[in-house]
C-alpha positions as CSV (number, residue, x, y, z in Angstrom):
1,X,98.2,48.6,91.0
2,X,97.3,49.9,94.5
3,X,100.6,50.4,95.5
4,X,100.9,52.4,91.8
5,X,98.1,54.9,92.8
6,X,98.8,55.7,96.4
7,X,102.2,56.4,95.2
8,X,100.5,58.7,92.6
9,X,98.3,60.2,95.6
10,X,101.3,60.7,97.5
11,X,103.3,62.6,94.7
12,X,99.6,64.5,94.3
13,X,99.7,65.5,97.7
14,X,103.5,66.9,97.8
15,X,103.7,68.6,94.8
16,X,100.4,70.5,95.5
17,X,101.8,71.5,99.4
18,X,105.0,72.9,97.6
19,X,102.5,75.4,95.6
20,X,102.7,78.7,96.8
21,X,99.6,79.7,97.9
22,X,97.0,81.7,95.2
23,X,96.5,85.7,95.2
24,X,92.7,85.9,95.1
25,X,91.8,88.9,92.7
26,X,88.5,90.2,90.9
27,X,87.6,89.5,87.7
28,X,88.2,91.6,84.8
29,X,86.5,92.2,81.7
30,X,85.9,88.5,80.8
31,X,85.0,87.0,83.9
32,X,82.4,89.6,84.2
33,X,81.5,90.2,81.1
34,X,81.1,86.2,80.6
35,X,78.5,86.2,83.7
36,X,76.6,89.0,82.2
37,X,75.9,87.7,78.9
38,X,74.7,84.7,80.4
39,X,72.3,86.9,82.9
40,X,71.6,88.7,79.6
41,X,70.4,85.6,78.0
42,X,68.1,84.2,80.5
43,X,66.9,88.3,81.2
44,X,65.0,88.6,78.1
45,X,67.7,87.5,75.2
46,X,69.7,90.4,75.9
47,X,73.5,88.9,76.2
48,X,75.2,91.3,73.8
49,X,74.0,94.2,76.4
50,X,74.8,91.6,79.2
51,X,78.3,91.3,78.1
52,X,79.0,95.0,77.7
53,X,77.2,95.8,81.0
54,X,79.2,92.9,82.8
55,X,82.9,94.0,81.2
56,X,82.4,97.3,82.1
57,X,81.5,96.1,85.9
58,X,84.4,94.1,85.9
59,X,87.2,96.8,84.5
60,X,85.6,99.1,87.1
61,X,86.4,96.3,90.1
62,X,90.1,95.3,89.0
63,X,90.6,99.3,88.9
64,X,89.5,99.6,92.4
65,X,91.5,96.7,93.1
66,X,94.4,97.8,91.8
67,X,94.1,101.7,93.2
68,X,93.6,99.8,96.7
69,X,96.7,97.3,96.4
70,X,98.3,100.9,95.3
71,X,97.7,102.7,98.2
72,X,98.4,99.7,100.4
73,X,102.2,99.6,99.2
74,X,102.2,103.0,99.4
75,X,101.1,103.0,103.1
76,X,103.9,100.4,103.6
77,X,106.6,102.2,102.3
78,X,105.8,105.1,104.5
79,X,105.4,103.1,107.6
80,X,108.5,101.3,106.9
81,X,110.5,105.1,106.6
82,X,108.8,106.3,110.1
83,X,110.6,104.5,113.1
84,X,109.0,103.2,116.5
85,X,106.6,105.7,117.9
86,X,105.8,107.4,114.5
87,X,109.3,109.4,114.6
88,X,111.4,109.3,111.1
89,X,113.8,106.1,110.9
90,X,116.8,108.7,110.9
91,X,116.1,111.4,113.7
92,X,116.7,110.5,117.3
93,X,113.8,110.6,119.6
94,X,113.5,114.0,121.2
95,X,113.6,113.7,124.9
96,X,112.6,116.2,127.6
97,X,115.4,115.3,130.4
98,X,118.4,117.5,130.9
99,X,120.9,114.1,131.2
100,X,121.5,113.1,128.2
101,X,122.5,117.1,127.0
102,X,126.0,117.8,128.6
């Protein structure tokens, strides 16, 4: 039996390394909205208004969420065009020295 569950911990242990790892975002709609109708409810009964109040929050945050991720690809693309030195990938750098004209 002992030799059972460590080779149980074991397998445990392997499969959960080979996970990638997890992308952390905000809540939407019914994480938030799910935590306001609960404050709702202990704030004077009020978890219908709670739950509006908390979806709303929470559409607002993934939005901003994904304008930000948005803008961060976007910001990646551009950077990956530009070459070393902030030049474009595809023009030479320009060069003040009369040796390499001829």
């Amino acid at each position: 039996m002992r030799t059972a569950n460590f080779a149980l911990g074991i397998f445990c242990a392997a499969a959960l390394l080979g996970l990638p790892p997890a992308e952390a975002k905000p809540g939407g709609c019914l994480k938030y909205g799910a935590a306001g109708a609960i404050a709702g409810h202990y704030a004077g009964h009020h978890a219908f208004k709670g739950a509006v109040a908390g979806c709303l929050a929470g559409m607002a945050r993934r939005h901003a969420y994904n304008n930000e991720v948005a803008r961060e690809k976007a910001e990646a693309a551009h950077r990956k065009m530009e070459g070393p030195g902030g030049a474009p990938a595809g023009n030479p750098p320009a060069s003040g020295s009369t040796q390499d004209q001829k």
